[in-house]
N, C-alpha and C positions, 0 to 999 in steps of 0.2 A: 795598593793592590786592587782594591774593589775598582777604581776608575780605571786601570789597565783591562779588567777582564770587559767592562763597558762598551770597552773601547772593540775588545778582538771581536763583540761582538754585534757587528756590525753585517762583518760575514752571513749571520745566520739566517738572515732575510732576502727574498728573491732569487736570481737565478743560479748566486755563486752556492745557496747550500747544496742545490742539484748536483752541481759539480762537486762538489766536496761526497755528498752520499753515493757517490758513482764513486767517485776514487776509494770511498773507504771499501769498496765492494768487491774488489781485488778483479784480479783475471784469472780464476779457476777455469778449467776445463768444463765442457763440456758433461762429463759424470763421469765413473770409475766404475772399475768389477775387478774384482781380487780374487781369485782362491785362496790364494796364499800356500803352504806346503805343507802336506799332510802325509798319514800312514797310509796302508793300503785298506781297499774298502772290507777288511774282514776285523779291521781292529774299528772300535769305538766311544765317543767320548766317555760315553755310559759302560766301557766293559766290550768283551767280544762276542760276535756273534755270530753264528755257525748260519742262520738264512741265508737265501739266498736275495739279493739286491735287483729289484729290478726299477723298468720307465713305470710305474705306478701313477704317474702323471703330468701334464703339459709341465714342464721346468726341471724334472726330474729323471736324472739316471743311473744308473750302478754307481754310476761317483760322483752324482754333483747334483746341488740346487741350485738351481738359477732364480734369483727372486729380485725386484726391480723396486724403483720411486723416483718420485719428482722432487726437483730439491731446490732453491732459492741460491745459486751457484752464484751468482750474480744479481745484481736488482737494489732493490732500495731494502728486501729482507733479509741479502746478505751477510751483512756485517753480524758477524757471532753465528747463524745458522748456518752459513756455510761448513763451520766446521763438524757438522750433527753426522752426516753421512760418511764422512771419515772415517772418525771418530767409532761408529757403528759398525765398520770394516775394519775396523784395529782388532775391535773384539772377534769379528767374526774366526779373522785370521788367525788369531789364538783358538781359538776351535779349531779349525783346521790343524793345526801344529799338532793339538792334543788329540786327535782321533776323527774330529768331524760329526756328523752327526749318522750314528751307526755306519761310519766308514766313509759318505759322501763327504764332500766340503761344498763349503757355501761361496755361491759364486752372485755378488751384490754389484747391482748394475743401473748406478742414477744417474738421473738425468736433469738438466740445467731447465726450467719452467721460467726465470726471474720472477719467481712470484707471481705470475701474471696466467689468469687461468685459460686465456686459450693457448696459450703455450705448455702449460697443465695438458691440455685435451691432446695434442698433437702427440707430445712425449708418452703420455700412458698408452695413447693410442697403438704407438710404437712397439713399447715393450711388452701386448698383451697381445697383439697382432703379426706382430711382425718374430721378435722376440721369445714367443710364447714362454714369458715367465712364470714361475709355479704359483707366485702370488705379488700384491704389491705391498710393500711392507713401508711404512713410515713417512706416505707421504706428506708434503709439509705445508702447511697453512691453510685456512678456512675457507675465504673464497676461492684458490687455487684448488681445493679437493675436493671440493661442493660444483665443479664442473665434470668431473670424473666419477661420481661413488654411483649414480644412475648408472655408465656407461657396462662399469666396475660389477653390480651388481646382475647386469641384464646376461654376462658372459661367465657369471658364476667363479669369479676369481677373487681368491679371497684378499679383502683388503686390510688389514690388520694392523692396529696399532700406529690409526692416523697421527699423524703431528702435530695435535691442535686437538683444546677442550671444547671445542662445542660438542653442545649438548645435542646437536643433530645425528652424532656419530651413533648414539645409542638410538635408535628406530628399528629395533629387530622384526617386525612385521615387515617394514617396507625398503629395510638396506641389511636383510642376513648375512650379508657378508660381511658387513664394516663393523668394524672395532673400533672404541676408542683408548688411550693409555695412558695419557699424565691426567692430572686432576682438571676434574669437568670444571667449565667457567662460571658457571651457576655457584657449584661446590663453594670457588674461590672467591666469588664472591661475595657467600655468605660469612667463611671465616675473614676475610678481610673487614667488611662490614661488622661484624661482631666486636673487632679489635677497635675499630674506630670507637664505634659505639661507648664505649665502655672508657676506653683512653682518653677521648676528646669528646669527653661531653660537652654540651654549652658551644661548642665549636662547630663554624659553618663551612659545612665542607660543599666541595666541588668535584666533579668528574671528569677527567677526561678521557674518550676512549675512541677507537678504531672502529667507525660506523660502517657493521658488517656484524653477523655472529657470534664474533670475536668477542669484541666491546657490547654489543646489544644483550648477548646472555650474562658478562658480567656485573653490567649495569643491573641485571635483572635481580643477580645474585645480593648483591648490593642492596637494594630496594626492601628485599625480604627483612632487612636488618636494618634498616634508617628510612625512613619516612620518605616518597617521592618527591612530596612536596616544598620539604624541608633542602633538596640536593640543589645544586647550581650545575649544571651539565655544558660540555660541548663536543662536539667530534669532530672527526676528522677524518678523509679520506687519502688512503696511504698513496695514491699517484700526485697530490698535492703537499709539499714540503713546506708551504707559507700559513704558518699556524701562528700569526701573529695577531689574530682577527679575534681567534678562541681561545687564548690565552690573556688577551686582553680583556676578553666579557667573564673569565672567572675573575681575576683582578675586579671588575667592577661589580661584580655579583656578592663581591666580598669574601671567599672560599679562605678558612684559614688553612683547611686542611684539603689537599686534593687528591683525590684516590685517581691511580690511574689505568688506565687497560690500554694499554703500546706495545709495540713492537720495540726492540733497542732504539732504530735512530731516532722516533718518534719521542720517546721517553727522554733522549739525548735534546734535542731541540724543545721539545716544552720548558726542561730546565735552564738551557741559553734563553729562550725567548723570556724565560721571568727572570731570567736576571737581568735583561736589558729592560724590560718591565719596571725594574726593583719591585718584583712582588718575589714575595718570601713564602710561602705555605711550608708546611709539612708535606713533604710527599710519600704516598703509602702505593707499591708502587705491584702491580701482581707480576708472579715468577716470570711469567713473558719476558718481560722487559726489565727484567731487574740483574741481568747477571754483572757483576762488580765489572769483571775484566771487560766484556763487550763495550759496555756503555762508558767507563771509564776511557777508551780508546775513543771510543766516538765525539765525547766531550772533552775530549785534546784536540780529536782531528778539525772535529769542526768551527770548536773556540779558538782554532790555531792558536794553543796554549796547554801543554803538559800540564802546569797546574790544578787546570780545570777538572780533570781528571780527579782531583778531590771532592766534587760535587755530590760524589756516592757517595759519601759518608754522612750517615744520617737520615738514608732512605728504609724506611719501612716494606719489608716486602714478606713474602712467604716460600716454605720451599716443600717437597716432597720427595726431593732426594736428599740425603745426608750432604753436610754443612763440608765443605772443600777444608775448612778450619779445623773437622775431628780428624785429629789425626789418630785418633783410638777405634774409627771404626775400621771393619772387615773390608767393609766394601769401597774404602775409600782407596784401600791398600791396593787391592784387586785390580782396581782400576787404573792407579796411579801406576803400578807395574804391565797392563798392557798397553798404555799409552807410551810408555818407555819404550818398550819391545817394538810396538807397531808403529806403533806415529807420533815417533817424538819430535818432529815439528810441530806439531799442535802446540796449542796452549793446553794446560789443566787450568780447566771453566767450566761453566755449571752449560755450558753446549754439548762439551766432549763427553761432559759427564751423564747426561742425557743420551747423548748418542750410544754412550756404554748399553746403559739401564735399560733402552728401550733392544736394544739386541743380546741384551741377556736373556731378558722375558722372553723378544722370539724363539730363540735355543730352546729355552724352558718346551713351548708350544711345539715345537719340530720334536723333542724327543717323546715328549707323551703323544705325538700324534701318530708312532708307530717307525714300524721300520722301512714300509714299504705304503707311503700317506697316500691317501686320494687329497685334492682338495678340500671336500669334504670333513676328511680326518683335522684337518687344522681347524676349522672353526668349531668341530666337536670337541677340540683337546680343550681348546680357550673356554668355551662355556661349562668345559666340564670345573673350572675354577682353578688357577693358576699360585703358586706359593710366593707369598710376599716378595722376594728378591730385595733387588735395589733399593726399591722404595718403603719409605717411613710406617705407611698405611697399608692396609688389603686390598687387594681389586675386590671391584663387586659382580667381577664378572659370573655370569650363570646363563641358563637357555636362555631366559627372559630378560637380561642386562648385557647390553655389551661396554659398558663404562668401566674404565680403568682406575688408576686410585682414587681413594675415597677422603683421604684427607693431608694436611700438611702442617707445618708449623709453623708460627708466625714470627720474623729476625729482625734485625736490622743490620746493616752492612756498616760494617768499621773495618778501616784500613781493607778493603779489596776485599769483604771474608763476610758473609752471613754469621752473626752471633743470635741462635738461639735465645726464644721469649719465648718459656713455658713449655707446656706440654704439647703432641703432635693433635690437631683435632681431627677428627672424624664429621661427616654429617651428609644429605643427601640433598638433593636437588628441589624440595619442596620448599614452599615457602612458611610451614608451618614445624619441617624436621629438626630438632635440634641438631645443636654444636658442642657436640662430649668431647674430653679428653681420651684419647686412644693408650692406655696404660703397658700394652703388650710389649714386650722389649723387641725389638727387630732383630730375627735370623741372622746369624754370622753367615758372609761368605764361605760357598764350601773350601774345603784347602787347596783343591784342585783348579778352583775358578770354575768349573765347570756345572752346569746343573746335573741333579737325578732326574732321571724319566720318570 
């Protein structure tokens, strides 16, 4: 068996993985915008209400929000992202169904970027110019949104609930409009780092990560918890798939342990490259790149070998949304039953599930931001601080923070499923904050699915 997989992987170097990380990247369209099918604008999700509805602002009308994003449809950060924005229009659509948000329905309208940021720049351009969307909501990745949050900012449209932990997202002096929502990569860094620490002492670990933001704040997170000096590092730049070079110098750097910051196929090919390596580490691996199903598919596609797809098991990673394996929670329920309703082609994966989570929270921010919002009114609902939902931890969100959750739990993946290790942590982006147990029990989903204002 071990020489067979050797053997497939061959593949995984020069110009055939290109082609293999294109084919896994499917042929989605261009982007989507759904209403989906709702009541009339006097009934809503929160209750009925006798105002009257008005254009209150660019995206907005007696019946409808229009709100927009860049999304990775295609590219090398397709594979598993693509399905975020779906996913986030299943739910929407269920709002729709059940009332809308005080009668409107939400009308989500994204666009294909491949990950690549002047295609970022063109697309936002589009849908804030041309489009006049009410906000942009969830746009996806670090360099791709780091070419828009200036533009985003200068036109005073609110950017909410980037797709991506960097810690740039929080700069309320100089980006008020941007938000950030899953766990900052600092944060993640330090509970990752924490769990090494502590699990694998005496063990010389290694980094790998995505040299940009991404990887640079994790690393940094990282640092905070295990000595600089003591790390063996490499990167990588995601328009190069030949990672054979930096996977080779943690191999000779000696790493038993390698912590990583990737995206899926990156995560997916560091594990082929060591095995045609034969280097074996531990891999600890952050939520990015850690979802069972994506990467499990990718390390079939690309090992041209199903087997290989057992590779997951055994990866160290962390999460901040509830484990796809509890089948006792509220929220898993929730979800599991609008992905049926709306988009049962999807997969249930920790993308779709994301995709849920982060268009919950917006619902949440659209109803307390009023019935008839300015622009304005949305980044005032969010900082006025937003109710747990989906996720494990608290937002820290406030005037002064725009940073989304605050902590996660640390798993490891058996059989396609994150299995819970320990309690959910909490901590902050200093290099000196602790790393507590968060002991609160998490909010049940309402019965309704829907939030309260």
């Amino acid at each position: 068996m071990r020489k067979s997989r050797r053997a497939n992987l061959a593949f995984v170097a020069g110009s055939a993985v290109v082609a293999m990380v294109i084919a896994a990247c499917g042929s989605s369209s261009g982007g989507g915008s759904t209403s989906g099918s709702g009541s009339s604008p006097s009934a809503s999700a929160s209750g009925s209400s006798s105002a009257a509805l008005t254009a209150s602002a660019p995206g907005i009308t007696p019946t409808s929000i229009l709100i927009g994003s860049h999304q990775p449809l295609t590219g090398v950060a397709a594979p598993g992202y693509s399905e975020i924005a779906p996913a986030s229009n299943a739910y929407f659509q269920y709002v729709n169904a059940n009332g809308g948000i005080f009668g409107r329905k939400i009308q989500y309208k994204y666009l294909n970027d491949q990950y690549n940021p002047t295609d970022t720049s063109t697309v936002v351009h589009q849908l804030v110019l041309q489009d006049s969307v009410y906000a942009i909501f969830d746009g996806l990745g670090t360099p791709t949104h780091l070419a828009v949050t200036q533009f985003l900012n200068s036109q005073k449209v609110p950017d909410v609930f980037v797709a991506s932990g960097c810690n740039c997202w929080n700069n309320v002096s100089q980006l008020p409009e941007t938000t950030g929502w899953q766990l900052n990569y600092i944060r993640e860094g330090k509970i990752l780092g924490n769990y090494v620490k502590a699990h694998f002492k005496g063990k010389k670990v290694g980094v790998f990560y995505q040299d940009d933001e991404f990887g640079q704040d994790g690393l940094k997170g990282l640092e905070y918890e295990i000595p600089k000096g003591s790390l063996v590092t490499a990167n990588y730049n995601p328009a190069n798939t030949n990672i054979g070079a930096q996977v080779a110098a943690l191999k000779a750097g000696g790493a038993q342990v390698v912590v990583s910051f990737t995206v899926p196929a990156f995560t997916a090919l560091l594990q082929l490259t060591a095995l045609k390596l034969q280097f074996k580490p531990q891999l600890v691996v952050s939520d990015v790149g850690s979802d069972p199903t994506t990467l499990g598919g990718l390390l079939a596609t690309f090992g041209k070998n199903k087997k290989l797809s057992a590779l997951t098991n055994g990866i160290i990673t962390d999460g901040y949304l509830p484990s796809l394996g509890d089948a006792s929670n509220t929220w898993i329920a929730l979800y599991k039953k609008v992905m049926s309703q709306y988009a049962p082609k999807l997969p249930i994966d920790g993308n779709t599930e994301y995709g849920f989570g982060v268009a919950y929270t917006f619902v949440q921010a659209m109803l307390k931001a009023g019935q008839n919002p300015t622009r304005a009114d949305l980044l005032t609902a969010i900082q006025g601080g937003l109710p747990q939902g989906p996720a494990v931890a608290p937002y820290a969100f406030s005037a002064t923070d725009h940073d989304g959750v605050t902590g996660a739990y640390m798993a490891i993946i058996k059989n396609g499923a994150l299995v819970q290790k320990g309690p959910v942590l909490v901590t902050d982006t200093s290099p000196t904050g602790g790393i507590t147990p968060y002991t609160t029990a998490q909010p049940p989903a309402p019965a309704s699915g829907i939030p309260s204002p």
